[in-house]
N, C-alpha and C positions, 0 to 999 in steps of 0.2 A: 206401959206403951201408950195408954189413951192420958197423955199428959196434953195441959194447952198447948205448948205448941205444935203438936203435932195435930189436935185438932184445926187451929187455925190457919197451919198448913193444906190440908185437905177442904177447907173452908174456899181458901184461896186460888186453890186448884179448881174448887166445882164454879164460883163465880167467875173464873178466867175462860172457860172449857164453856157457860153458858154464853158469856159476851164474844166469842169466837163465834160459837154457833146463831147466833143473832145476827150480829156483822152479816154470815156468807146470807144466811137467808133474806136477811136484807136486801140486801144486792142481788139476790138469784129474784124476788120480789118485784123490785125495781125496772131490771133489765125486761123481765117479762112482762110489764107494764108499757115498759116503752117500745118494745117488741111489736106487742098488740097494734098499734098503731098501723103498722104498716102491711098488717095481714090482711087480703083480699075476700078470704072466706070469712 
């Protein structure tokens, strides 16, 4: 079952599933950066 490619499968999976999760945080980061901005408190 634990052949290569099945590792490099799940490989490919966990660095897809990390750079996903980067992306939205990025942007969820971003946005509330520029957010700030305009807040009065």
């Amino acid at each position: 079952m634990l052949d290569g490619a099945f590792l490099s499968h799940i490989l490919l999976w966990l660095i897809g599933a990390m750079t996903v999760c980067a992306a939205g945080l990025a942007f969820a980061a971003l946005f509330s950066l520029g957010r700030s901005g305009y807040r009065k408190d």
